[in-house]
N, C-alpha and C positions, 0 to 999 in steps of 0.2 A: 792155692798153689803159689811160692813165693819163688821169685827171681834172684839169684845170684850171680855175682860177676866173678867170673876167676881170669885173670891177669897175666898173662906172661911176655914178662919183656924177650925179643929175640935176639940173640948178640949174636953179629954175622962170625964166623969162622971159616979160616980155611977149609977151601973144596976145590975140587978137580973141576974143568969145563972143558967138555969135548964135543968136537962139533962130527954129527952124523952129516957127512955128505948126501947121504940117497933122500935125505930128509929133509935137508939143510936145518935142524935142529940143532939148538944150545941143551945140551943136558947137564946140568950140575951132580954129579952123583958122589951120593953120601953113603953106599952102602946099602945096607938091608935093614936099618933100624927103625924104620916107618912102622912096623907092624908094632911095636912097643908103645907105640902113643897113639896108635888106629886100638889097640887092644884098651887104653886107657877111656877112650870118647866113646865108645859104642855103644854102653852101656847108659850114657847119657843120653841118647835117642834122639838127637837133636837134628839143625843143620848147617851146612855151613853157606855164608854166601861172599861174594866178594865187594870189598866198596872199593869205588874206583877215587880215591885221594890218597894221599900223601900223611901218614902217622908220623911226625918227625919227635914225639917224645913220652914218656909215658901219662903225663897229665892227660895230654889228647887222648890216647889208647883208652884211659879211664872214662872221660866226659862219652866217648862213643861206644863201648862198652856197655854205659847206664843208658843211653838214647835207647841203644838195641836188644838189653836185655842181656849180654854177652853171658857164656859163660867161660869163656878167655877168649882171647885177640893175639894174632902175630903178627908180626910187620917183618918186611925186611928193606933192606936198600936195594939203592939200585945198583946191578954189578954190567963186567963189560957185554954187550948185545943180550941184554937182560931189562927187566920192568922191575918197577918198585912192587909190592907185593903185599896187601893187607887182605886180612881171611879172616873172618868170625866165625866164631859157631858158637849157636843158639840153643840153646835148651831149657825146657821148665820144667823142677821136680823140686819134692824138700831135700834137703841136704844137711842132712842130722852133722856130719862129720865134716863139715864147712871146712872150717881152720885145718882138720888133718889133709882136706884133700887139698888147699891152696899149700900148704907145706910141700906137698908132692911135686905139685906143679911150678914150687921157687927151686926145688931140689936140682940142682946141678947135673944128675945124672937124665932127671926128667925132662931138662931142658937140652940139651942136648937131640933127644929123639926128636924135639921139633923141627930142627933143620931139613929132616927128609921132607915132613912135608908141607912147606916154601917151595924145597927144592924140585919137587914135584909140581908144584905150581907153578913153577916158570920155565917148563920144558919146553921153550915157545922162542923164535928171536921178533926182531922189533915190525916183523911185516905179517905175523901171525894174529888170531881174534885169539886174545886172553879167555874169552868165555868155552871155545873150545878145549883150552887148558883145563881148566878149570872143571868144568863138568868131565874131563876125560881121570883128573883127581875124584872125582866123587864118585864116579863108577866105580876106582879101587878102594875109596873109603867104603862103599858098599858091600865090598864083596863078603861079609857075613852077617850082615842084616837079615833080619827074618826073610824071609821068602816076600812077604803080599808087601811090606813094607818098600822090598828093592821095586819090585814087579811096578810098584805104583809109582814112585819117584824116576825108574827109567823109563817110562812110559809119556813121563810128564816133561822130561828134557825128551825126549823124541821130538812130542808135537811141539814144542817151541823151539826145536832146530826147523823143523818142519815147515812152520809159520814164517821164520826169516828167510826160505829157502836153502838152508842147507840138510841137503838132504841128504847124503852121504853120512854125515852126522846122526842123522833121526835114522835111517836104517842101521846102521851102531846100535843106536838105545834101545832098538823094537829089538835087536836079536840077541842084545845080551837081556832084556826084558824075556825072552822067552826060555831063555835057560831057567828065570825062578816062577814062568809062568807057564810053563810047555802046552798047557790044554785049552787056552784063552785064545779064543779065537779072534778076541776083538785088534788083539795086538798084530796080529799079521793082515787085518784089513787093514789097518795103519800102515804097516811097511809097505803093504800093495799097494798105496797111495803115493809113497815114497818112490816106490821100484817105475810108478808111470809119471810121476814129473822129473824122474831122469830117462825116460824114453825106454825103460827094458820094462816092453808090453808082458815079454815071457817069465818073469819073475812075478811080474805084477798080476796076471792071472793066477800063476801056481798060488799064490797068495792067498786071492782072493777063495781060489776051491779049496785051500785047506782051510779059512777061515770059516766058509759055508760046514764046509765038513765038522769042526772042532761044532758049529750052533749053527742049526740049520733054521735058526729064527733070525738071525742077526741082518737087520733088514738092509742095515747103510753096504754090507758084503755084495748083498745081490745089485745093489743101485751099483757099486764102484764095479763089478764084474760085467754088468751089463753097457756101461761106457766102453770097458776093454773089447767087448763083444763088437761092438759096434765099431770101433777103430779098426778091428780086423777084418771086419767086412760080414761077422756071421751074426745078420738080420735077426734070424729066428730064435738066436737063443739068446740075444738084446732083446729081445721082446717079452721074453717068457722069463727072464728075470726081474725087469720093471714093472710085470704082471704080478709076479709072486712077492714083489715087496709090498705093492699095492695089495694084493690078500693080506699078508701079513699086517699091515696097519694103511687104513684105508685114508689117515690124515698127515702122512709121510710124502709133503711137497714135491723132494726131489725125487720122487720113485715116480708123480705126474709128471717132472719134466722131462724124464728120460722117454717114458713111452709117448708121451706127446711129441718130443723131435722125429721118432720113430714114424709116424705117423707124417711129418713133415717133407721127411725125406720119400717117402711115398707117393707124396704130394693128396692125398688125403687131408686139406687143408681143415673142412669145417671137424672132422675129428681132432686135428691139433688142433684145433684152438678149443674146443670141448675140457682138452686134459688141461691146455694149459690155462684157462679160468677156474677151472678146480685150483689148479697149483697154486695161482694169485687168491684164490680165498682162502688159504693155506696160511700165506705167508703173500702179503701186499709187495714186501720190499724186495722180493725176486725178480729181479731185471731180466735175467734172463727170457723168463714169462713173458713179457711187454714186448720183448725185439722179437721173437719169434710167432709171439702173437699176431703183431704188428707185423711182419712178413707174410704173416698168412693172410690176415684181410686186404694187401697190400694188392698177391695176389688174387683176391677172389673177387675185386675190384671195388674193396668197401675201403672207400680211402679216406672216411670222414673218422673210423675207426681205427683204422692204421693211424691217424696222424691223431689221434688220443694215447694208443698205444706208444709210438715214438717219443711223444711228450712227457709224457709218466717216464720211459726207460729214464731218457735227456735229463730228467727231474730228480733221478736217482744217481746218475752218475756222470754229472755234465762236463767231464774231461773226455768221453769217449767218440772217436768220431764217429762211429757206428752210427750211434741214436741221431748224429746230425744229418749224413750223408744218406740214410733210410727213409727218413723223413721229408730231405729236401729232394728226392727220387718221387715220393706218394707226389709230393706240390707238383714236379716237373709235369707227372702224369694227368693231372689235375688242371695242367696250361695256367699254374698261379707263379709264373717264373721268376717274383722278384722275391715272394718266398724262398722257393727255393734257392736263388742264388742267394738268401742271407744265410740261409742252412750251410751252403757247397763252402761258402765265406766264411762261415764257423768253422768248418771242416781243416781249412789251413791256418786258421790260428792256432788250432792245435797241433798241428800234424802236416808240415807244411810238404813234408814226402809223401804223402797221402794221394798218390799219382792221378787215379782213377777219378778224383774230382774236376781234375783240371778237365777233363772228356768233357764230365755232365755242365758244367759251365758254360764251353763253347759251345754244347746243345741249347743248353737255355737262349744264350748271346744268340746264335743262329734262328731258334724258333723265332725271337724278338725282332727279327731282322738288324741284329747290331754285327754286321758280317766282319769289321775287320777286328772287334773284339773280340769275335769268336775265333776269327782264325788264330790271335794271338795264343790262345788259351791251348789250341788243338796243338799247337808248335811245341807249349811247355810243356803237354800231355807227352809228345812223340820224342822230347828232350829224355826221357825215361829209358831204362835202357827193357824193362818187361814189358812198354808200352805195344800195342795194338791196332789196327783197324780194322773192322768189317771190311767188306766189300761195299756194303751202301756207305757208310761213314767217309769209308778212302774217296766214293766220289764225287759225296761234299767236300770234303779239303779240295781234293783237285780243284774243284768248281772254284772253292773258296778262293785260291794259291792264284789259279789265272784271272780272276774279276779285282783282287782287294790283296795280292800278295804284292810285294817291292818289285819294282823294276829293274 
C-alpha cells in the first residue's frame, strides 16, 4: 500500500464573522460549499487530525506532510478572536491518477471549497477547547460514511470526551453514534455512564434498561445499572444485577465488587470480604478491594489484616487520604498512637481541609496524655464549620478547656 502526499496551499479570502450572542461564538461563514470538498475526501476513507503549531509556509506544510503520511494539509492564519488552524488528513490507498487528482486539488475552483472547511474549524473564540471544535467538524465530515465506520469513530470521541471529563460531549457522540448504530446496546451503557457523572440517575438508568434490553448478556449493563440501583436506595435489584453479571462471566471483577459492598452495607462483613478476595484475584490493582476490605476486618476486629489491606490500597494510590486516615484509625484502635499520628500527619500533607483528622489526633494526643496538644488540635477540628462533637467527646474538651485551656 503506498502513501501519497497531496498539498494544498490555503490563501485566506474574504469572509463574513458574526458573532452568536446566545453562544458567544465566532462563526466565519462561507456558504454552503463544504459539501464539494466533503464529497471529494470520502472516498479516501481516511482521517483527519489536528497539529497544534504554526504552518508558516509551504516547505513546512511539505516536510509535515511526508512525517504524516498526508494526503493534503490546510493551514490558515490567524484572524480577529480566531486561532491559527492546521488540519491533515490521512489516508492510504494506491492512486493510479496521482497527478490528475493533485491537478484537482491546485484547481482554483477546488480550492476555494476548502475555506468552508478551516472555516468550520474555527467556530470557536479564544476561551473555547479547539478539540471540541474540531471533532464537532468530524461528526459533519461524517455524516455519509458507512454506517459501522461513523458508529465506530463516534463511539471512540465519546469515550475520550468521557475520559477528560466532558461529558456533555461524549453524550453528543453516543447519540448521534446511535443514529448509525440504533440496536447496539453497548453504546447507550456508555451514554449511561455519561448521563450518572453528570448526576441524571433517571437518564442513566433508562440507559442502562435499554442497553440490557438491545443484549441481555452485556455484562458491564448490569454492573453500571446495579450501582444506579443502589444510589437510589433499591437493594434487591442492586443485588440481583451483580448476581446476574456474576452468572454471566464468573471472572468479571467488578460485578464481585459491587455485590461485595452490597453485602458491606449490610454489614455482612465476612461475606464482603469473601467477594471482595475473589475481586483482588481477579484483578490485584483494585483498590477499591483493599479499602473496603480493610474496613471490613477493621471492623470485625482483625486489624493486623486491615492494616495489610490499608497498606496495599496506600501502595496503589498514595495521594489518597482515605488509605492514610483508615489505617491510622486500625493503629489508633490498636493503642500504636505514634503510628497513627504519622498516618493522621500524612493525612494533612495532602489534604490539609481534611477536618476530621484534626478529631482523631487530639484523640491519639489525649489517649497519650499530651492534653494541651490535644486540645490544640480539637480547637482546629471545631474551627471547621461541618465540625461536631459527641456528647462524651464535648466533655473531654470541657474537661480539656478548664484544666489546659488560656486563661
Amino acid at each position: 500500500m503506498l502513501r501519497y502526499v497531496y498539498l494544498l496551499l490555503l490563501f485566506i479570502l474574504p469572509f463574513n464573522v458574526s458573532a452568536d450572542d446566545e453562544f458567544d461564538v465566532v462563526v466565519a461563514d462561507f456558504g454552503d460549499a463544504t459539501q464539494d470538498i466533503l464529497a471529494e475526501l470520502r472516498p479516501l476513507n481516511g482521517q483527519f487530525i489536528y497539529l497544534d503549531q504554526v504552518i508558516s509556509n509551504q516547505e513546512e506544510a511539505e516536510e509535515i506532510a511526508l512525517t504524516y503520511g498526508a494526503r493534503f494539509i490546510t493551514w490558515g492564519e490567524e484572524i480577529p478572536d480566531g486561532i491559527r488552524v492546521n488540519l491533515l488528513f490521512i489516508a492510504e490507498c494506491d492512486c493510479p491518477n496521482y497527478q490528475q487528482r493533485v491537478d484537482i486539488i491546485e484547481d482554483d475552483a477546488f480550492l476555494s471549497t476548502m475555506i468552508p472547511l478551516v472555516a468550520e474549524a474555527v467556530l470557536m473564540d479564544k476561551d473555547l477547547d479547539f478539540e471540541v471544535a474540531i471533532n464537532s467538524l468530524l461528526i459533519s465530515i461524517m455524516g455519509d460514511m458507512n454506517a459501522q465506520s461513523q458508529e465506530t469513530n463516534l463511539v471512540d470521541f465519546g469515550i475520550e470526551a468521557y475520559v477528560t471529563g466532558n461529558y456533555e460531549l461524549s453524550i453528543e457522540y453516543y447519540t448521534r453514534a446511535m443514529d448509525a448504530a440504533p440496536e447496539a446496546g453497548y453504546i447507550y451503557d456508555n451514554r449511561g455512564l455519561s448521563y450518572d457523572a453528570l448526576g441524571e440517575t433517571e437518564n442513566a438508568l433508562a440507559d442502562f434498561n435499554r442497553a440490557i434490553e438491545l443484549d441481555s448478556i452485556l455484562i458491564a449493563a448490569y454492573v453500571n445499572r446495579g450501582w444506579i440501583y443502589h444510589k437510589i436506595g433499591e437493594y434487591e435489584n442492586a443485588i440481583a444485577d451483580f448476581e446476574r453479571a456474576i452468572e454471566l462471566d464468573s471472572h468479571y471483577y467488578k460485578a464481585y465488587i459491587g455485590r461485595a459492598y452490597m453485602y458491606y452495607l449490610a454489614e455482612e462483613y465476612e461475606q464482603a470480604i469473601d467477594y471482595y478476595t475473589t475481586a483482588l484475584e481477579l484483578n490485584s490493582e483494585e483498590n477499591v478491594g483493599y479499602f473496603y476490605r480493610g474496613k471490613s476486618y477493621h471492623l470485625l476486629g482483625q486489624y493486623e489484616l486491615a492494616i495489610d489491606d490499608f497498606t496495599a490500597y496506600i501502595a496503589i494510590d498514595p495521594n489518597d487520604v482515605f488509605g492514610f486516615y483508615s489505617r491510622g484509625l486500625v493503629y489508633y484502635d490498636m493503642d500504636l498512637h505514634d503510628l497513627a499520628l504519622k498516618d493522621f500527619y500524612s493525612v494533612i500533607e495532602i489534604d490539609p481541609s481534611f477536618y476530621y483528622v484534626y478529631h482523631s489526633i487530639g484523640s491519639s494526643y489525649y489517649m497519650q496524655g499530651d492534653y494541651e496538644v490535644a486540645l490544640e488540635n480539637f480547637h482546629i477540628y471545631l474551627s471547621f464549620d461541618d465540625a461536631s462533637l459527641s456528647e462524651d467527646m464535648q466533655s473531654i474538651v470541657d474537661w480539656l478547656e478548664e484544666n489546659y485551656g488560656e486563661e
